[in-house]
N, C-alpha and C positions, 0 to 999 in steps of 0.2 A: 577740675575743669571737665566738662559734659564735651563732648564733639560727636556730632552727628553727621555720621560717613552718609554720603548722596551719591549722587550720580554721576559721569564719566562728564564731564563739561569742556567746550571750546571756549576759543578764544571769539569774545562780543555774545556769548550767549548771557542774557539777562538773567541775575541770583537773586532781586528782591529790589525793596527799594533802603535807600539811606537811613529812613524813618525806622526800617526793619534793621538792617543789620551794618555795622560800620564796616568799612572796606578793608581787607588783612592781605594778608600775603597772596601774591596771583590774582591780584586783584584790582580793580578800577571804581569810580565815580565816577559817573555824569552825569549832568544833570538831574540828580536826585535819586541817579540807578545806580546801583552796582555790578558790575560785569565782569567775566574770568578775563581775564587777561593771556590764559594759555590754557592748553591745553592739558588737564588732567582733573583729580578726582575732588570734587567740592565737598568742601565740611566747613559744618557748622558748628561754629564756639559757641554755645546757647551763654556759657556763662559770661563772657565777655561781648554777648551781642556782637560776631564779628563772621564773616563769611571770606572763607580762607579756599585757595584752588590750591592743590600739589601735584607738583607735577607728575606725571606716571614716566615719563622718559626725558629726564633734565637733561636741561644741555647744560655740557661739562664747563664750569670756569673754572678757571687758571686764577692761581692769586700763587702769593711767596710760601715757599716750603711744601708744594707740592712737588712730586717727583712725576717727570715726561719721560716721553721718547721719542727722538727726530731726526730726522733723515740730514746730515749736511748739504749744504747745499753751493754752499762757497768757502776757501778757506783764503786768508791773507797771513801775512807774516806773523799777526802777534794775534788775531781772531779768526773763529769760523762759525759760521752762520747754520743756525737748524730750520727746518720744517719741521714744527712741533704739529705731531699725529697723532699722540694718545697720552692721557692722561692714568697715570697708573693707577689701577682700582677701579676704575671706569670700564660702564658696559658700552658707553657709547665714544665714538671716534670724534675728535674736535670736525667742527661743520665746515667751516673756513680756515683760509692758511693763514698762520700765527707763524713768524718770526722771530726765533732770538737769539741771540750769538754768546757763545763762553770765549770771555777775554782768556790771554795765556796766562796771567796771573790767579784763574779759578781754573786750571786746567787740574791742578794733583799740587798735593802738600809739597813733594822734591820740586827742585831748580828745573824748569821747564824751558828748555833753550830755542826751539821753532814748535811749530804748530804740523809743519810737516811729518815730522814724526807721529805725530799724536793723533791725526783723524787726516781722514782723506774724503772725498768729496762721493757720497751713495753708504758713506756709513751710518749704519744707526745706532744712537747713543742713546743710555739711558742718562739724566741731565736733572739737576731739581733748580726749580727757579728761587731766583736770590734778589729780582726787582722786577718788579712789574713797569714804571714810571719812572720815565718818562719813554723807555724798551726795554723790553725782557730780555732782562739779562739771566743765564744760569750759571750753574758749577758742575763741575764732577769732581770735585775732592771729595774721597773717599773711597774705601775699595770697590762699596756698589754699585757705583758711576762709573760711568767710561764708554768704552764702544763694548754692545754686546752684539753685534752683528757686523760682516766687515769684507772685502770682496778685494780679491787682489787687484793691483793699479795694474796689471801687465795682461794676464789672462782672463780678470771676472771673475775666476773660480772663487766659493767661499772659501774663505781662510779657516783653518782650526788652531784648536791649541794644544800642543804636546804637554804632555803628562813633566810635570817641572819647569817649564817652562815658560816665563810671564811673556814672551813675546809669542806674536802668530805666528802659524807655517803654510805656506800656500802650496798643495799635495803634489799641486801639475807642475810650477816654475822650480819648486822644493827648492824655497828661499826661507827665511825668516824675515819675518816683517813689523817691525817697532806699531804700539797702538797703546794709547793712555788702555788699557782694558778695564771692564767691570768686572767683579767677582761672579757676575750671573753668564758671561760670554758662554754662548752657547747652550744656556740652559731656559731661555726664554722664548716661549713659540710665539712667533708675529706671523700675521698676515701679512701679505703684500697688496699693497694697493694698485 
């Protein structure tokens, strides 16, 4: 298959006509034109007659079995709610706010008794989605998942984690403080927004 890399193309800039090339990915018909549909780098399939736009900075979708990261945002008795922010592997930041909550039966493999324990509301968890539809729903079973960011409920300070120790320590209150953890706590650099 031949593909002939062109030129940097917007969204409604005109690629040919229909007669020329059939509409492919990034792409539109009308009225007998074919047009990019988005932004980025237009190629040509000579061998399939098909005029394809790719994007140069996709926006990141979410589908099942990908792994996020999200700031909670509510927690109730048996769920809590994220602000899904970043898509892992991803250079770019979801555009708009995307919601999804981990029921306490996807919270961790063990008997999960409140949700209190397990995330509190400004933590950021790393989460992989497990439904899209009818709402994203996610999980964190597994040791990767969990909260890998986390700020005491009393003083704010961030939380650390002692050397043997699967729960957090908050340095200033010098309490220990229960949290589903990820095996990455503490070794993931995020931005703040």
């Amino acid at each position: 298959m031949e593909e002939l890399d062109k030129e940097v193309v917007y969204p409604g800039d005109e690629l040919g006509t229909s007669e020329e090339w059939l509409p492919g990915e990034g792409t539109y018909e009308e009225d007998g034109i074919v047009y990019s549909a988005l932004f980025g780098k237009l190629k040509y399939d000579e061998e399939n007659l098909e005029a394809k736009v790719e994007a140069i900075n996709p926006i990141t979708e979410l589908k099942e079995g990908v792994v996020v990261y999200g700031k909670v945002t509510n927690r109730k008795e048996s769920l809590v709610s994220l602000n899904i922010e970043v898509l892992e592997g991803k250079s770019r930041d979801i555009a708009r706010d995307i919601e999804g909550s981990i029921h306490i039966s996807r919270v961790s493999d063990d008997y999960t008794e409140d949700m209190e324990s397990q995330y509190l509301v400004g933590d950021i968890v790393r989460a992989k989605v497990v439904r899209i539809e009818p709402s994203i729903r996610l999980t964190t079973v597994g040791k990767s998942l969990g909260v890998v960011r986390a700020y005491c409920g009393e003083c704010k300070s961030e939380l650390v984690t002692k050397k043997g120790k699967s729960q957090l320590y908050c340095p200033v209150c010098e309490r220990h403080v229960p949290r589903k953890l990820s095996s990455y706590y503490g070794k993931i650099k995020l931005k703040e927004k």
